[in-house]
PAZA-130030 format. One record per residue (C-alpha): chain; residue in three letters; x, y, z. Coordinates in steps of 0.02 Angstrom, whole numbers, plus 50000, padded with zeros to 5 digits. Example, Ala and Ser with C-alpha at 12.3 -4.5 7.8 and 13.67 -1.06 7.14 Angstrom:
2
+---+-----+-------+-------+-------+
| c |   r |     u |     v |     w |
+---+-----+-------+-------+-------+
| A | ALA | 50615 | 49775 | 50390 |
| A | SER | 50684 | 49947 | 50357 |
+---+-----+-------+-------+-------+
This chain:
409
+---+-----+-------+-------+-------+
| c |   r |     u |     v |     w |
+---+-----+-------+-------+-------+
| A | UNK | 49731 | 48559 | 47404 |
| A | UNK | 49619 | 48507 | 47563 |
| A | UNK | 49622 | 48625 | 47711 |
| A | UNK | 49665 | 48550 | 47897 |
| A | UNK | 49558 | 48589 | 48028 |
| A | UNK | 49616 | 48631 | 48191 |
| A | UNK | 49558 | 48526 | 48328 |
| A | UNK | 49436 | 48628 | 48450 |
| A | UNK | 49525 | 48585 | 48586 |
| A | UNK | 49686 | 48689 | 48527 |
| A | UNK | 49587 | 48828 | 48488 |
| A | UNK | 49533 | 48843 | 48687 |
| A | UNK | 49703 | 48785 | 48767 |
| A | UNK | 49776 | 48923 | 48647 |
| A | UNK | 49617 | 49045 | 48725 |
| A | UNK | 49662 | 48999 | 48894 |
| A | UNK | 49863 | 49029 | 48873 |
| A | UNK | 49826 | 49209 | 48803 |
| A | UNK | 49705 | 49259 | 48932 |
| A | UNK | 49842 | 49184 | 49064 |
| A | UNK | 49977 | 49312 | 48995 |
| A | UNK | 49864 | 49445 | 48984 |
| A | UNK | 49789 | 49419 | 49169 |
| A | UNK | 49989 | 49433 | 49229 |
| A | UNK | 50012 | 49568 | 49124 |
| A | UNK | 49863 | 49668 | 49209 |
| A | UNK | 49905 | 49610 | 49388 |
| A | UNK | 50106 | 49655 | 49330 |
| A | UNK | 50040 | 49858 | 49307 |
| A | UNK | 49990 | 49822 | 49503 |
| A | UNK | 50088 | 49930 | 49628 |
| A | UNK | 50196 | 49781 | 49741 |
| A | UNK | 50219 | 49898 | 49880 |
| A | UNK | 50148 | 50086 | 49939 |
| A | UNK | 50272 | 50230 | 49988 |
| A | UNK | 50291 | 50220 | 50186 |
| A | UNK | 50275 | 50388 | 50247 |
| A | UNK | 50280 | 50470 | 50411 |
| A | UNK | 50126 | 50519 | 50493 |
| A | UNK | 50002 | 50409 | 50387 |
| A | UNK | 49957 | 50236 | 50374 |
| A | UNK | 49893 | 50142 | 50193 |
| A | UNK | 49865 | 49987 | 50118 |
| A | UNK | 49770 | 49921 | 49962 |
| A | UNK | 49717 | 49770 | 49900 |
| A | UNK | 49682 | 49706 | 49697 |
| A | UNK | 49548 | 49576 | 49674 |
| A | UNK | 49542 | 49492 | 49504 |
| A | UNK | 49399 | 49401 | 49441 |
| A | UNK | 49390 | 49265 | 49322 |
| A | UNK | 49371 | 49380 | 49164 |
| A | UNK | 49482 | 49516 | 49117 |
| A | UNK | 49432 | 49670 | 49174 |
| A | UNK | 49545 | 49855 | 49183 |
| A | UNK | 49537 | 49900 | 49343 |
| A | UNK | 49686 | 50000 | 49385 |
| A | UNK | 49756 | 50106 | 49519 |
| A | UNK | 49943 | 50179 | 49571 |
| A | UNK | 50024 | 50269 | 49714 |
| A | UNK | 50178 | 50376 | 49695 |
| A | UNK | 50283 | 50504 | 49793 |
| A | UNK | 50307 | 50649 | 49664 |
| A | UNK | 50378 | 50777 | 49781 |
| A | UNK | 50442 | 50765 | 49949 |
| A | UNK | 50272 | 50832 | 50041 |
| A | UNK | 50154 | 50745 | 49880 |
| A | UNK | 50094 | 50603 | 49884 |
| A | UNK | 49987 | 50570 | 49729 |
| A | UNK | 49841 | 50439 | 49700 |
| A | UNK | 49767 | 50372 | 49533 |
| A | UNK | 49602 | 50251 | 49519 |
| A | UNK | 49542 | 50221 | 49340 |
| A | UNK | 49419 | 50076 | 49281 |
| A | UNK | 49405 | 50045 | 49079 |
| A | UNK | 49223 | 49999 | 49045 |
| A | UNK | 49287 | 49850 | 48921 |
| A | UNK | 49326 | 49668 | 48927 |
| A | UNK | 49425 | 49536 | 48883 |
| A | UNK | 49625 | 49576 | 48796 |
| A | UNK | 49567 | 49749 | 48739 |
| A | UNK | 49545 | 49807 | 48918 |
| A | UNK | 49709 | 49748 | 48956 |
| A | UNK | 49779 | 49877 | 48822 |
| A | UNK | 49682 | 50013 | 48869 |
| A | UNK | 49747 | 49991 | 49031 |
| A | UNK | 49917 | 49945 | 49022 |
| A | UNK | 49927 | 50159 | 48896 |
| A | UNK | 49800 | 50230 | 49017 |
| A | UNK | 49939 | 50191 | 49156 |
| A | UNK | 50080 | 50252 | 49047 |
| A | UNK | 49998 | 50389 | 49027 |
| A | UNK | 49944 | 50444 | 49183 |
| A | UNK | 50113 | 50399 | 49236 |
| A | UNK | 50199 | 50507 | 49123 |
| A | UNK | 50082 | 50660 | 49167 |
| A | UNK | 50101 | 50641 | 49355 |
| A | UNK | 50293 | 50678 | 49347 |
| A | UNK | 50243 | 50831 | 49227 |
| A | UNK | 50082 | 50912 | 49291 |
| A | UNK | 50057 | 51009 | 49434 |
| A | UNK | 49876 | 50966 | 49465 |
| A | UNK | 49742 | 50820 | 49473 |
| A | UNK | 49630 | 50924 | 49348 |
| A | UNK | 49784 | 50957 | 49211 |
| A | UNK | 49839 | 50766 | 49230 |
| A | UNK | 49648 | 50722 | 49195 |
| A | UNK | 49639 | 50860 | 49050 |
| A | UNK | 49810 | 50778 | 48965 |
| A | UNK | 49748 | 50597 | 48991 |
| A | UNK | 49575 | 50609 | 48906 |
| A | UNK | 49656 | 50698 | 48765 |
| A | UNK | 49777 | 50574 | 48740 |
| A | UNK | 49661 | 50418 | 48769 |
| A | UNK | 49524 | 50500 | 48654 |
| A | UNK | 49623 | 50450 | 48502 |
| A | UNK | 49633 | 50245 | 48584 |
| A | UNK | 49457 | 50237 | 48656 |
| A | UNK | 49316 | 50162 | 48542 |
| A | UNK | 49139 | 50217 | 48565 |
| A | UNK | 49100 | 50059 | 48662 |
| A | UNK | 49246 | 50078 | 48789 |
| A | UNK | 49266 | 50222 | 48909 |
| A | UNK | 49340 | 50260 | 49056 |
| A | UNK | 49327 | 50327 | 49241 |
| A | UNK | 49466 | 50394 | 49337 |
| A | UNK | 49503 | 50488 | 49498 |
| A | UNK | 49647 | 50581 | 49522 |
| A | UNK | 49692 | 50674 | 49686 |
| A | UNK | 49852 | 50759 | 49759 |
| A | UNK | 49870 | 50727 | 49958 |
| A | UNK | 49982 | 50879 | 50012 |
| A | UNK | 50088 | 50785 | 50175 |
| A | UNK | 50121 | 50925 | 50258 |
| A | UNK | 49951 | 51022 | 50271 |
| A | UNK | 49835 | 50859 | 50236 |
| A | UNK | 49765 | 50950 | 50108 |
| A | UNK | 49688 | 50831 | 49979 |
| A | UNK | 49675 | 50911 | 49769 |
| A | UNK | 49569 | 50810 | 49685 |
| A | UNK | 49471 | 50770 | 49511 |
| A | UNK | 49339 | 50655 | 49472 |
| A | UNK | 49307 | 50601 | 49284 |
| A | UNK | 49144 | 50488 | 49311 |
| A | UNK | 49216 | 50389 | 49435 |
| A | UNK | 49135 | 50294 | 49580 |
| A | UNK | 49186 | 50449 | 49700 |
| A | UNK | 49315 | 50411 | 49829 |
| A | UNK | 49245 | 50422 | 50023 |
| A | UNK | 49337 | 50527 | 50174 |
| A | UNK | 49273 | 50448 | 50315 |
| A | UNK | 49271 | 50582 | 50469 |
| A | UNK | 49328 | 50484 | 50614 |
| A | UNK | 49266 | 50654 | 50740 |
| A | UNK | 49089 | 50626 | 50704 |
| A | UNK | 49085 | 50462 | 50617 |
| A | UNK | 49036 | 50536 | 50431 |
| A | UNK | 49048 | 50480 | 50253 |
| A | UNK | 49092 | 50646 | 50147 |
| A | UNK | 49111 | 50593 | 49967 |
| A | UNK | 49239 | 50692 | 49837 |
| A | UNK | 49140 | 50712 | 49702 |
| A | UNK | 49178 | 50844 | 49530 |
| A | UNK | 49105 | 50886 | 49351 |
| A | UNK | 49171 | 50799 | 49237 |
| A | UNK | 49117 | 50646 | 49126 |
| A | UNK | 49228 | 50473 | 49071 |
| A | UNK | 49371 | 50511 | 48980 |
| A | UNK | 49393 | 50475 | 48809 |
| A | UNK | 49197 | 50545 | 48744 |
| A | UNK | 49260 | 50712 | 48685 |
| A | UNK | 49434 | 50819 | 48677 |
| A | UNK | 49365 | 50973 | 48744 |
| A | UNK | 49259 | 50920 | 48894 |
| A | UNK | 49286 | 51017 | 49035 |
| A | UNK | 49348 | 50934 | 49213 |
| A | UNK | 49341 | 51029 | 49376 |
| A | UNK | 49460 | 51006 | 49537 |
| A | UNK | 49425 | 51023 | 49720 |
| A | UNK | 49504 | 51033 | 49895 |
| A | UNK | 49461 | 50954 | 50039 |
| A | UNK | 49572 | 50975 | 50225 |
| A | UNK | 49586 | 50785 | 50301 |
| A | UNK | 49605 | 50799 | 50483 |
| A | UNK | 49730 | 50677 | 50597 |
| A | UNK | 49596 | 50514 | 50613 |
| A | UNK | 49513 | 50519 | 50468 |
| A | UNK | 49505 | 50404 | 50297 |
| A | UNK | 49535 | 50427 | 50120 |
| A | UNK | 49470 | 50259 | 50042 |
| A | UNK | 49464 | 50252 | 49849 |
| A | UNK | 49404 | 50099 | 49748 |
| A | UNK | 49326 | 50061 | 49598 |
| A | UNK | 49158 | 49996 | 49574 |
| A | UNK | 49186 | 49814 | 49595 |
| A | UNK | 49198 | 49878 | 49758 |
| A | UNK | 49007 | 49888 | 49776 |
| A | UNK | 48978 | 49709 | 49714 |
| A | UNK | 49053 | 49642 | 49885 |
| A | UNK | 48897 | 49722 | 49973 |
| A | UNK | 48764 | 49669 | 49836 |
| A | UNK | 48812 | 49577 | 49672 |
| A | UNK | 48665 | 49589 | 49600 |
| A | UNK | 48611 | 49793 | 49566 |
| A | UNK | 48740 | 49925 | 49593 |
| A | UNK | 48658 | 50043 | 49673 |
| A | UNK | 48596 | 49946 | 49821 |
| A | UNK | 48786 | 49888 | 49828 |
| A | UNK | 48820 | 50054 | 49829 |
| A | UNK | 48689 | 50112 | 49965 |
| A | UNK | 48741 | 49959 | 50070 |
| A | UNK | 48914 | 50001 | 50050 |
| A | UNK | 48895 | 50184 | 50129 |
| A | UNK | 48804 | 50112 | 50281 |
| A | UNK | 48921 | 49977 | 50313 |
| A | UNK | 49081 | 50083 | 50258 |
| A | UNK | 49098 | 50156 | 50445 |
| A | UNK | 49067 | 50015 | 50544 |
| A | UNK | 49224 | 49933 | 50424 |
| A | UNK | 49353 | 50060 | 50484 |
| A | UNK | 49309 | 50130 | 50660 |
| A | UNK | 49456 | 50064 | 50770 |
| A | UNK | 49531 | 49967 | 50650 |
| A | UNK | 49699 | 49992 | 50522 |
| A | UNK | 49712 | 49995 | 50343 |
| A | UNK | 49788 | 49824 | 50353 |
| A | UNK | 49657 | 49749 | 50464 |
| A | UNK | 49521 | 49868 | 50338 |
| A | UNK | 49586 | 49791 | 50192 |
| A | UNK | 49574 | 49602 | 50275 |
| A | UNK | 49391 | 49607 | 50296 |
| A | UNK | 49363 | 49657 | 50117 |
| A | UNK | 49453 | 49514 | 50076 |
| A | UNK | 49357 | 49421 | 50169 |
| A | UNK | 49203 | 49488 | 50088 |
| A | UNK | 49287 | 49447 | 49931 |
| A | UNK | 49310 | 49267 | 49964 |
| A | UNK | 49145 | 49249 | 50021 |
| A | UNK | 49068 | 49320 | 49858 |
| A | UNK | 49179 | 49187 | 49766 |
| A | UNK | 49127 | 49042 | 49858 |
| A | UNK | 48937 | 49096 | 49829 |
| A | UNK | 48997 | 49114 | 49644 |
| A | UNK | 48950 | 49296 | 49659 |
| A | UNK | 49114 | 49404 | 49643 |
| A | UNK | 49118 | 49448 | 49439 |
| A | UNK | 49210 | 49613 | 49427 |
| A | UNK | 49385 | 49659 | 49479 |
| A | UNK | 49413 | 49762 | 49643 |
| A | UNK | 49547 | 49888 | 49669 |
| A | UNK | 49578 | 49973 | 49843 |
| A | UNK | 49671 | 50096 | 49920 |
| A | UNK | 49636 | 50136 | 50111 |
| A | UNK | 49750 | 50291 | 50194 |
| A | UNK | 49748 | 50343 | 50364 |
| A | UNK | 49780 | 50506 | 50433 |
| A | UNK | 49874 | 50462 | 50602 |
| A | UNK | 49807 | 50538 | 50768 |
| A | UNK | 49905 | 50612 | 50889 |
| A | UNK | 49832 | 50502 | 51017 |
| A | UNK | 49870 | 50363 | 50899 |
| A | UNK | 50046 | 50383 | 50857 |
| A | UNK | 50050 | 50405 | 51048 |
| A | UNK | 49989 | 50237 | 51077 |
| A | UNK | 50087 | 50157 | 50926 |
| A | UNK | 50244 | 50232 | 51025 |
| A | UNK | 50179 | 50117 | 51171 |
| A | UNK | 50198 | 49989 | 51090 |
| A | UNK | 50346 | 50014 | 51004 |
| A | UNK | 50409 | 50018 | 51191 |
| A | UNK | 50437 | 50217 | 51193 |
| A | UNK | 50355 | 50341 | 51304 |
| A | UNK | 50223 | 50450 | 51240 |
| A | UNK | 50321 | 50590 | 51239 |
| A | UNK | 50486 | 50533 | 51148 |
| A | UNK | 50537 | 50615 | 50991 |
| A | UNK | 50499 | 50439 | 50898 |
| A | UNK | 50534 | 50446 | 50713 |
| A | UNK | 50405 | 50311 | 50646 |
| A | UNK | 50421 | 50230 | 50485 |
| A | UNK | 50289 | 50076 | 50404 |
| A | UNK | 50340 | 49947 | 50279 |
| A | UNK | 50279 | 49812 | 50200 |
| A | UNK | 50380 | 49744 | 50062 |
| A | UNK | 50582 | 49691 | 50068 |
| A | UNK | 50601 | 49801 | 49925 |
| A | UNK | 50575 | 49953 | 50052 |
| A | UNK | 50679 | 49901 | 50184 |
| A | UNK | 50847 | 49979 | 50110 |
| A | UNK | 50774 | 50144 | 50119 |
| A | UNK | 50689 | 50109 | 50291 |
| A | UNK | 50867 | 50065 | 50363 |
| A | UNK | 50947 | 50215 | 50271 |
| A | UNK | 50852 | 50348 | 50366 |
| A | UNK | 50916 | 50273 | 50530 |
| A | UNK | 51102 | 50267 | 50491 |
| A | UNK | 51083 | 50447 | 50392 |
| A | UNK | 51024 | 50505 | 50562 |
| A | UNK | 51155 | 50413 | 50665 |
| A | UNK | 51295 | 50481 | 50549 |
| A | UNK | 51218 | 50659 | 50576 |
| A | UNK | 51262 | 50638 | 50753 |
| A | UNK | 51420 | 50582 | 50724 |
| A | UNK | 51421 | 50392 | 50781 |
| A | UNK | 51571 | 50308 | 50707 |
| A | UNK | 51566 | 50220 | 50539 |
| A | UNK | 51592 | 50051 | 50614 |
| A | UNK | 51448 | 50059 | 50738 |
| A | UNK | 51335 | 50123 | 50578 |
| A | UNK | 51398 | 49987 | 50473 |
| A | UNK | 51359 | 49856 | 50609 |
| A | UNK | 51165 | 49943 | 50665 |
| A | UNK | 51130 | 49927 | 50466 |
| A | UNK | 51180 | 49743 | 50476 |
| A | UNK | 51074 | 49720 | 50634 |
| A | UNK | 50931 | 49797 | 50567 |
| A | UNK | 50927 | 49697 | 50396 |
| A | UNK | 50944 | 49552 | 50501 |
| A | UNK | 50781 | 49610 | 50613 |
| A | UNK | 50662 | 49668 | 50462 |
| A | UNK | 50699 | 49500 | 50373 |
| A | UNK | 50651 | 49419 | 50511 |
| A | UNK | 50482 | 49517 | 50556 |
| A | UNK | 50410 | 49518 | 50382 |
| A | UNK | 50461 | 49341 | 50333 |
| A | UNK | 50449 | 49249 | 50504 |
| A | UNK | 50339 | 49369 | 50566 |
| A | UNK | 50229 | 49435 | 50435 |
| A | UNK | 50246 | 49303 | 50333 |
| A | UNK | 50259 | 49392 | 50175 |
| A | UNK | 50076 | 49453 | 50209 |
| A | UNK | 50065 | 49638 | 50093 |
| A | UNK | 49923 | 49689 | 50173 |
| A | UNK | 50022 | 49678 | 50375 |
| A | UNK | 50149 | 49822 | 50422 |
| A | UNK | 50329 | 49817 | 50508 |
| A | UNK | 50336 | 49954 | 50600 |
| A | UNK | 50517 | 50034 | 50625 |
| A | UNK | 50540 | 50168 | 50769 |
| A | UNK | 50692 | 50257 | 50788 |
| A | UNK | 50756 | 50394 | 50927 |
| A | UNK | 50936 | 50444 | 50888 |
| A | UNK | 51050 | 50554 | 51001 |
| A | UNK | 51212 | 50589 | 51070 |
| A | UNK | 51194 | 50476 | 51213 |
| A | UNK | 51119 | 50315 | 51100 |
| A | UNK | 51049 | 50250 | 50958 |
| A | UNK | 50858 | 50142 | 51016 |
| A | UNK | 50787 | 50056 | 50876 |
| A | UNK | 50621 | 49950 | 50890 |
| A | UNK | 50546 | 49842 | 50753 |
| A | UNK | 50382 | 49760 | 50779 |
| A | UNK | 50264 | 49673 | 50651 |
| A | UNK | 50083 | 49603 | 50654 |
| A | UNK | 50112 | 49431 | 50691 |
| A | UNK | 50079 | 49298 | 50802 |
| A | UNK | 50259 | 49315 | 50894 |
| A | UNK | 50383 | 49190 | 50942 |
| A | UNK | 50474 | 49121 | 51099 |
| A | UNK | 50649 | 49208 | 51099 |
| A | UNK | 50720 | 49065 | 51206 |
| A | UNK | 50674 | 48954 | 51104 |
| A | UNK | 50818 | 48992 | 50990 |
| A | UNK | 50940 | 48884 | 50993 |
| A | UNK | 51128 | 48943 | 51042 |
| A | UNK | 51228 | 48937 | 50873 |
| A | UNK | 51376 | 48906 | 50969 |
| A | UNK | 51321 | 48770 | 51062 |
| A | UNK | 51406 | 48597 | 50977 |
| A | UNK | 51234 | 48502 | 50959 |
| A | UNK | 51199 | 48679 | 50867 |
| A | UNK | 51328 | 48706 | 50728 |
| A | UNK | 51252 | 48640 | 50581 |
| A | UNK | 51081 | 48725 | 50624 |
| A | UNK | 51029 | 48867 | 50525 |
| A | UNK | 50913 | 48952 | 50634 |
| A | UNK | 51006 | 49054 | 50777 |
| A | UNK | 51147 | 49125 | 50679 |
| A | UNK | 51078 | 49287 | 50644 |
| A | UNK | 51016 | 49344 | 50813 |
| A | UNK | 51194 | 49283 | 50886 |
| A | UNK | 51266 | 49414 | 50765 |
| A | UNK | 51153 | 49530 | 50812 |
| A | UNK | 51170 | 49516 | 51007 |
| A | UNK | 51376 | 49543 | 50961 |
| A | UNK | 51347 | 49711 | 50875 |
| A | UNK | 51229 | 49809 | 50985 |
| A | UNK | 51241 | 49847 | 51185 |
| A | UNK | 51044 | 49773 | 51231 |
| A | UNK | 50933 | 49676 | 51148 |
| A | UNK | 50760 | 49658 | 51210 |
| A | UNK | 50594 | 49578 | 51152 |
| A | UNK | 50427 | 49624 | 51208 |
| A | UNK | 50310 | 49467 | 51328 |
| A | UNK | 50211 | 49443 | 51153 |
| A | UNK | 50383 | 49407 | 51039 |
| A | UNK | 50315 | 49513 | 50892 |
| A | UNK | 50426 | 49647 | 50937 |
| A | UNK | 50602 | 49678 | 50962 |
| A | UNK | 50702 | 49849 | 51027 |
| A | UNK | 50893 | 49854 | 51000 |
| A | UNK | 51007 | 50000 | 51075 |
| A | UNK | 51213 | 50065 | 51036 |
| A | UNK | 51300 | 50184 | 51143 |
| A | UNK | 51340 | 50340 | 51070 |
| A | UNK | 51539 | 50337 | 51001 |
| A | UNK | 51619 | 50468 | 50919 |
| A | UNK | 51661 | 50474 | 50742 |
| A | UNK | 51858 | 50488 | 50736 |
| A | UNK | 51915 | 50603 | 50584 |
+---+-----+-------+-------+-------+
C-alpha cells in the first residue's frame, strides 16, 4: 500500500490556522475593561508579538474597598504557553475569590502549577491587594520584574520587591508579602518584562536601567490613558524597526489628588467645592452600572419614578454618544461621569477625551428636510426629558439637569 504525502504547503497553512486560534485564545484571557472606581484612575494596555508568548495580567474588585491586581509571565513559547496560561489564570482566579492575601494566593498557585510546569517552563507573577479606602497596597513578588510606585511628591521610583522565586520549581518554597501606603498623586505601574524591550531590545538590563530613568518623565502630568498612549507609541516604533519580539502587558493606576479631582470637577463644569460623585469608564459594557449609581441616588432622594426612568434614558443616550462619537471606541480614553444629586436637582455631566463636536451642527429631527435622517433623534429626546442641556465651547462635554419632583406613594 503506498503512503500519500502531504503537500508542505498544508502542513504550514494548517501551522498558521492553529497559532491564529491560539493567539485569540491568549488575547480572549485579556481583561476588555478595568473596574471604574472612585477616587483612582487606571488603564492598561496588551501588546502581542508575532510569536506566542504568556504574558498575562487581570484586575478584579473582590470586596467593596479591594481592588486586586495579578501580573504573571510563563517563560515558554509557542501553544504550550498558551496552556500554561490560560490554568495559571484559572487558577489565580479561583484563589483570589478564596484567599485573603497576595502571599496565600501565590502559596496556592505554585502548588497547584508545580504539578503542570515542566523543568523548562516557569513562571513569574506579582500579586498585590490595593486596600481603596486606606491606599494601602499588600503585595507578593514570585520572581517577577517588580512593579514601580512612582512618588509624584518628590518625583521617585520605589520598586515592590519580595523573596520569593518563579513558581512552579518546588512545593515548599517560601514567598513573603509586604505593605506599602500609596499617597493621593502617586503611581502603581505593573508590567511584565516585555516592558523593558520598548527602551532597549537588545539586553534586558539596559532596557531595564533605561526604563527607570525614563519611567518618570512618562507619567509626570500626564493620565493613565495618555501614559499608556506613549507606550504604544514606543511599541509601534519597535515594530516598524522590526525590534518588538516579546509580548507587553500593562497596568497603570493613579491615586487621584485632591487638587486633581478639584480640577477634573472644573472641567466637568462643577465648582471645586461641590460634593461631585465622579465615576470613569471606558467600555459600553460598564455603562449600566455607571448609570445605576445615579438613578440609585436619585431614588434615595425620592425623585419620582418617571423622572428616573427618563434621566436613565438620557444618560444611555449621552455615554453612547461620548465613547462611540466621542471616544471612538478608543479603550485606552475615559468618559468621565459626574453626578451631584439633591433635593433641589439632579446635575449630571459627561465628558470624554475627544476632539468635540459642533452642537449646532445637529440637524433638527423635526424639521421636514430632516425626517429620514438618523443623526439628531437622540439629542431631541434628550432635550424633551431634562429641564437644561448644556455643552461646554470645546463640544467634548455635555451637563444635563432635572428639577427635583417628589415621588408620589
Amino acid at each position: 500500500m503506498e503512503s500519500e504525502t502531504v503537500p508542505a504547503h498544508a502542513v504550514a497553512s494548517l501551522t498558521r490556522d492553529e497559532l491564529t486560534i491560539a493567539r485569540k485564545t491568549l488575547e480572549a484571557m485579556v481583561p476588555q475593561r478595568l473596574p471604574a472606581l472612585e477616587g483612582i484612575d487606571m488603564a492598561s494596555l496588551y501588546l502581542p508579538c508575532e510569536r506566542l508568548c504568556g504574558d498575562l495580567f487581570d484586575v478584579k474588585q473582590i470586596a467593596d474597598d479591594v481592588l486586586a491586581f495579578v501580573m504573571f509571565d510563563v517563560a515558554c513559547h509557542g501553544i504550550s504557553s498558551v496552556l500554561v496560561a490560560s490554568m495559571a489564570k484559572v487558577t489565580f482566579t479561583n484563589h483570589l475569590r478564596h484567599t485573603s492575601s497576595p502571599q496565600a494566593v501565590i502559596d496556592h498557585v505554585n502548588t497547584d502549577m508545580a504539578k503542570y510546569l515542566s523543568a523548562t517552563s516557569v513562571m513569574t507573577a506579582f500579586v498585590g491587594y490595593l486596600d481603596l479606602h486606606s491606599n494601602k497596597l499588600t503585595y507578593c513578588n514570585a520572581g517577577h520584574p517588580y512593579p514601580m510606585v512612582f512618588r509624584t511628591k518628590d518625583k521617585s521610583l520605589e520598586p515592590l520587591k519580595t523573596a520569593g522565586v518563579f513558581l512552579g520549581i518546588s512545593e515548599k518554597w517560601a514567598y513573603e508579602e509586604k505593605t506599602v501606603y500609596l499617597n493621593p498623586g502617586d503611581w502603581l505601574v505593573m508590567f511584565t518584562n516585555g516592558f523593558y524591550g520598548l527602551f532597549d531590545d537588545t539586553n534586558k538590563k539596559k532596557g531595564r536601567e533605561r526604563f527607570e530613568q525614563e519611567l518618570p518623565s512618562l507619567l509626570e502630568g500626564k493620565t493613565p490613558g495618555e501614559f499608556i498612549r506613549q507606550c504604544g507609541g514606543l511599541q509601534r516604533r519597535k515594530a516598524d524597526k522590526g525590534e518588538f519580539s516579546d509580548d507587553v502587558a500593562i497596568v497603570a493606576v493613579e491615586i487621584l489628588t485632591e487638587s486633581r479631582r478639584n480640577l477634573i470637577k472644573h472641567e466637568l463644569g462643577f465648582e471645586w467645592e461641590d460634593p461631585v460623585y465622579m465615576q470613569f469608564i471606558s467600555y459600553f459594557e460598564e455603562m449600566d452600572n455607571a448609570i445605576g449609581i445615579v438613578l440609585k441616588s436619585m431614588d434615595n432622594q425620592g425623585y419620582a419614578d418617571d423622572t428616573i426612568r427618563k434621566m436613565k434614558i438620557t444618560l444611555t443616550e449621552l455615554i453612547v454618544n461620548a465613547l462611540y462619537h466621542g471616544n471612538r471606541k478608543e479603550p485606552s480614553k475615559k468618559v468621565i461621569i459626574g453626578h451631584i444629586i439633591d433635593k433641589q436637582k439632579a446635575v449630571v455631566s459627561i465628558m470624554d477625551e475627544g476632539d468635540g463636536f459642533d452642537p449646532s451642527a445637529v440637524p433638527d429631527p423635526t424639521l421636514p428636510e430632516n425626517l429620514v435622517k438618523d443623526s439628531g433623534r437622540g439629542l431631541y429626546i434628550v432635550r424633551c426629558y431634562v429641564d437644561d442641556l448644556t455643552f461646554n465651547k470645546r463640544g467634548n462635554r455635555v451637563t444635563v439637569s432635572k428639577k427635583f419632583d417628589l415621588q408620589v406613594s
